[in-house]
MARMI-11441 format. One record per residue (C-alpha): residue number from 1; y, z, x. Coordinates in nm, 4 decimals, padded with zeros to 6 digits, always signed. Layout:
MARMI-11441
<site><k>NUM</k><y>Y</y><z>Z</z><x>X</x></site>
...
//
This chain:
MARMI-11441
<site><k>1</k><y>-12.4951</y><z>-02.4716</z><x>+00.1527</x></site>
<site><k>2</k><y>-12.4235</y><z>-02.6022</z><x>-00.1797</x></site>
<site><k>3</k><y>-12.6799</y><z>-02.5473</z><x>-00.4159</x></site>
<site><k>4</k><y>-12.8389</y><z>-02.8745</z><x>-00.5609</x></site>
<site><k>5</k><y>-12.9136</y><z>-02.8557</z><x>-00.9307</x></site>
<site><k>6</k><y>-13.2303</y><z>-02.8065</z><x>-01.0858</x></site>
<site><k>7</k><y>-13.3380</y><z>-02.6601</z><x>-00.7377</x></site>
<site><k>8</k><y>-13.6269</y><z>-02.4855</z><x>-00.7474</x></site>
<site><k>9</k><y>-13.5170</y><z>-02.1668</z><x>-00.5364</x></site>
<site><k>10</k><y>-13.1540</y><z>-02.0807</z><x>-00.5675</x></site>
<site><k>11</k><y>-13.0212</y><z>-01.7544</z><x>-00.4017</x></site>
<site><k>12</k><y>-13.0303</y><z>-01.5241</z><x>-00.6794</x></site>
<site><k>13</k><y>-13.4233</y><z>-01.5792</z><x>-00.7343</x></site>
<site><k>14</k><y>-13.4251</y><z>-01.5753</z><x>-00.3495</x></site>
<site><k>15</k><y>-13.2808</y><z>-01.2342</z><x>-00.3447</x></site>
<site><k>16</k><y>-13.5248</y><z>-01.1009</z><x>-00.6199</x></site>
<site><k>17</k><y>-13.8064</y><z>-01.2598</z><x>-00.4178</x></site>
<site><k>18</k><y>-13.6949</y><z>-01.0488</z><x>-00.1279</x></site>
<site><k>19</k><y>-13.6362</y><z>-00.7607</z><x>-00.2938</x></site>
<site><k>20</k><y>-13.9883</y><z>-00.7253</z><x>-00.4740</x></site>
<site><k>21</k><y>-14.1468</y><z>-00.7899</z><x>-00.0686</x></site>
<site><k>22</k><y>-13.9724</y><z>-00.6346</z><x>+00.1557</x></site>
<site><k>23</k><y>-13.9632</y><z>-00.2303</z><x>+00.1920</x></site>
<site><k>24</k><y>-13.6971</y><z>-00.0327</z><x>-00.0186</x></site>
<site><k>25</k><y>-13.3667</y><z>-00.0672</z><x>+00.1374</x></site>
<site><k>26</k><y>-13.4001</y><z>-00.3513</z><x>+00.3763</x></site>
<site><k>27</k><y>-13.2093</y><z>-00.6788</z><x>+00.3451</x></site>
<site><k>28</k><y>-13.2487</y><z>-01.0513</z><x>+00.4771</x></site>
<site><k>29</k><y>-13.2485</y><z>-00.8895</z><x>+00.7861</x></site>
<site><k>30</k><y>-13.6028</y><z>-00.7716</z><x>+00.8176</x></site>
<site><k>31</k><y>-13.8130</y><z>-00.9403</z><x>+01.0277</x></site>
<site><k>32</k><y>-14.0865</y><z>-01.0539</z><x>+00.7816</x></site>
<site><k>33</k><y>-13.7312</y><z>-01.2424</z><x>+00.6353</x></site>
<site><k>34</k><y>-13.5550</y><z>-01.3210</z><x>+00.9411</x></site>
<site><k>35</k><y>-13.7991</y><z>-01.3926</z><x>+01.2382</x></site>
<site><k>36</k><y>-13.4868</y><z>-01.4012</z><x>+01.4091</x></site>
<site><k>37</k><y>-13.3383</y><z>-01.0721</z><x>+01.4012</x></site>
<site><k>38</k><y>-13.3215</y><z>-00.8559</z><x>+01.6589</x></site>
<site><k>39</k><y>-13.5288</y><z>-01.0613</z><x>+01.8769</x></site>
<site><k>40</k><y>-13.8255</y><z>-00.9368</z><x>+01.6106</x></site>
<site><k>41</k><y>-14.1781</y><z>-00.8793</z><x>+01.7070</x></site>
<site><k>42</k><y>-14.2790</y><z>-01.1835</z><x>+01.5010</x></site>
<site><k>43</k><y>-14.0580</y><z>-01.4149</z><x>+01.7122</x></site>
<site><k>44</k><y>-14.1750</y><z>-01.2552</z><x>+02.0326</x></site>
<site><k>45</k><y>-14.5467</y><z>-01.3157</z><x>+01.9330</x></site>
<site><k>46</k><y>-14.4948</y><z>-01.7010</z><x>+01.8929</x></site>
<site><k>47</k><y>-14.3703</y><z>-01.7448</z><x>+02.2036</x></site>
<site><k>48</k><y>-14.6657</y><z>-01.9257</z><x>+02.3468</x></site>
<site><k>49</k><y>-14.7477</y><z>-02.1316</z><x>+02.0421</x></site>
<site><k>50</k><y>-14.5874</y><z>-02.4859</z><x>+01.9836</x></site>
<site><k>51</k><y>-14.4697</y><z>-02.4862</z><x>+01.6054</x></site>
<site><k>52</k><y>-14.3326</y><z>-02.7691</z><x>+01.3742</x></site>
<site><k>53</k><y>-14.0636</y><z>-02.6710</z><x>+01.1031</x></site>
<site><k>54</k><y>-14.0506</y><z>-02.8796</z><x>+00.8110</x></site>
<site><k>55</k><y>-13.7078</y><z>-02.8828</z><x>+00.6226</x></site>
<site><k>56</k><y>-13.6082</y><z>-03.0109</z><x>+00.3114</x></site>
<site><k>57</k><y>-13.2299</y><z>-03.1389</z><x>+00.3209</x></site>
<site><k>58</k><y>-13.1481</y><z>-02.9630</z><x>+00.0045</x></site>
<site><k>59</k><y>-13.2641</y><z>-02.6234</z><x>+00.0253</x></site>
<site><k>60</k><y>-13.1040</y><z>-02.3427</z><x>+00.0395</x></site>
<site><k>61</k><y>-13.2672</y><z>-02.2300</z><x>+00.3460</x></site>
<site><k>62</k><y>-13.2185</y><z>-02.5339</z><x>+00.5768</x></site>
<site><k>63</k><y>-12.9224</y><z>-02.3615</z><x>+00.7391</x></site>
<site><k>64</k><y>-13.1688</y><z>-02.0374</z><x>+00.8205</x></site>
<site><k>65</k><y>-13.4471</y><z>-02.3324</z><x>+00.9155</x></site>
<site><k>66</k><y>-13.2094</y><z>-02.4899</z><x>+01.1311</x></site>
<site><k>67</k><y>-13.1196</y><z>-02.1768</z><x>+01.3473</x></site>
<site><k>68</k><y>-13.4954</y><z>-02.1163</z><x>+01.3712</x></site>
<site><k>69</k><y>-13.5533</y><z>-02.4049</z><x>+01.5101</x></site>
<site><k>70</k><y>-13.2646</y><z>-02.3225</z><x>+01.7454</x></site>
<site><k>71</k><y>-13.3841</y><z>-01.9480</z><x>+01.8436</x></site>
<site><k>72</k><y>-13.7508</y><z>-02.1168</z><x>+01.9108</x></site>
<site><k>73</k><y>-13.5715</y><z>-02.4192</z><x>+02.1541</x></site>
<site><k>74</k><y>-13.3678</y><z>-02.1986</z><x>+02.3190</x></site>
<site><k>75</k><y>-13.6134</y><z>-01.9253</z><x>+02.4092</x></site>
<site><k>76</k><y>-13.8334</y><z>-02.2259</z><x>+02.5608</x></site>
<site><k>77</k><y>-14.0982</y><z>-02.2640</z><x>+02.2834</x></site>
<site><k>78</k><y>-14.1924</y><z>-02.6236</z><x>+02.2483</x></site>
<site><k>79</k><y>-14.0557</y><z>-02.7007</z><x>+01.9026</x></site>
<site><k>80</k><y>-14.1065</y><z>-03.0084</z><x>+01.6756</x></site>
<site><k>81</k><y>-13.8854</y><z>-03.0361</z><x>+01.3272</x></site>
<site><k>82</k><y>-13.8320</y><z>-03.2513</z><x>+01.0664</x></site>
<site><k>83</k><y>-13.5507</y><z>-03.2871</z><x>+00.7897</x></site>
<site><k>84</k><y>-13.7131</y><z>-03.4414</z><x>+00.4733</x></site>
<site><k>85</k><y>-13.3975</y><z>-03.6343</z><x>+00.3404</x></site>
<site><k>86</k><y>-13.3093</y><z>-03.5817</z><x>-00.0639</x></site>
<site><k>87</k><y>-13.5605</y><z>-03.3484</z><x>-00.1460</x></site>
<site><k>88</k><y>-13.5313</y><z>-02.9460</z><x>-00.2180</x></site>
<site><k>89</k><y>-13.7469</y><z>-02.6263</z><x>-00.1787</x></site>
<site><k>90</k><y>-14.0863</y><z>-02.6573</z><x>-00.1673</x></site>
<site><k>91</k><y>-14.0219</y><z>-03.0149</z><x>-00.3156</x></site>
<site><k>92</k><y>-14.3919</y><z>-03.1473</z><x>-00.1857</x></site>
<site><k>93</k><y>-14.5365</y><z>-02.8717</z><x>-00.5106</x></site>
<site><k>94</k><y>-14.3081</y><z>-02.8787</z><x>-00.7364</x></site>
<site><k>95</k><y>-14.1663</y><z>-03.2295</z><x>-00.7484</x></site>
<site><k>96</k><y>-14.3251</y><z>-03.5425</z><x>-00.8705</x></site>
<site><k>97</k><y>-14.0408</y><z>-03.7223</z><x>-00.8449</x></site>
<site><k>98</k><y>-14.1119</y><z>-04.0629</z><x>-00.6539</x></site>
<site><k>99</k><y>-13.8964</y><z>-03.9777</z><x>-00.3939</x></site>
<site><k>100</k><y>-14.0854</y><z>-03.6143</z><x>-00.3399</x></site>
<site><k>101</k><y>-14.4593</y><z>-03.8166</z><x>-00.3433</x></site>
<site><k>102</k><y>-14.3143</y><z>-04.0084</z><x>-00.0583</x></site>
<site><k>103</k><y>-14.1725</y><z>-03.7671</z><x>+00.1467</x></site>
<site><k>104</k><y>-14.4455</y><z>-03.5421</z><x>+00.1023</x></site>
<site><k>105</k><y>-14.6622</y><z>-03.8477</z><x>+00.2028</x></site>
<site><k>106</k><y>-14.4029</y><z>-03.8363</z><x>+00.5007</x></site>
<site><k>107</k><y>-14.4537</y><z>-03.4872</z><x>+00.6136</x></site>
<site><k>108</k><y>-14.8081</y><z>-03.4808</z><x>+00.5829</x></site>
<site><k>109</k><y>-14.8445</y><z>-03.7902</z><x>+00.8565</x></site>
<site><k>110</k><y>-14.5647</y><z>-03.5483</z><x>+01.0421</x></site>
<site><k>111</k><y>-14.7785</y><z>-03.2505</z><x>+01.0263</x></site>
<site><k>112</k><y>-15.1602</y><z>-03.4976</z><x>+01.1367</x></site>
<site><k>113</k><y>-14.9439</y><z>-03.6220</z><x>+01.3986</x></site>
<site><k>114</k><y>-14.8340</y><z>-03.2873</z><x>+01.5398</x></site>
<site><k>115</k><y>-15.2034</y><z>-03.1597</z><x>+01.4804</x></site>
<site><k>116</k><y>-15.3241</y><z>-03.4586</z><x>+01.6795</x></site>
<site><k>117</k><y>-15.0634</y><z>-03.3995</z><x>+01.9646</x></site>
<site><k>118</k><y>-15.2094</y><z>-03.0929</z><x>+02.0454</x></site>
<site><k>119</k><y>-15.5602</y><z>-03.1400</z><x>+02.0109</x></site>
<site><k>120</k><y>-15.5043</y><z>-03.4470</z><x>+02.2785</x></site>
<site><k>121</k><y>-15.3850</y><z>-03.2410</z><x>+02.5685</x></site>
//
């Protein structure tokens, strides 16, 4: 993934993030980074919940999103997700572009909807 400029998470801060949270020695890996790895305890214990991803087109994580989304499908979780077109990391706080106020307006009718889905079954 090409990095978009003026992004607010690039991988370099992404890396020092990880670094400062996870234990000494582990990499992207671990499972409180990668819910995917090694079929991790933190994937196995959402296995009976439906979950929404939201994903911002630009961000350096929508590849990693993407295979979530994936993983969660393929192990038969019921999974909703949503790309949020022209917008980067965490773009609904830290963008006031008006292109971010709408698509955060966007996700946030996503996110009633998917609320409301489940509270109607």
């Amino acid at each position: 993934m090409v990095q978009p400029p003026g992004s607010a998470l690039n991988l370099v801060a992404s890396d020092a993030y990880w670094r400062l949270s996870l234990p000494k020695g582990a990499n992207r890996d671990h499972p409180w980074c990668n819910p995917m790895a090694n079929r991790s305890i933190m994937l196995e214990r959402m296995t009976y919940l439906p979950t929404m991803v939201c994903v911002s087109e630009l961000d350096i994580l929508k590849d990693r999103n993407m295979d979530f989304c994936r993983v969660l499908g393929n192990s038969g979780i019921e999974v909703d997700h949503v790309v949020y077109k022209g917008v980067g990391h965490a773009f609904q706080i830290l963008d006031k572009s008006p292109l971010s106020q709408m698509q955060t307006q966007e996700m946030i009718s996503h996110i009633k909807a998917f609320i409301n889905k489940r509270n109607h079954r």
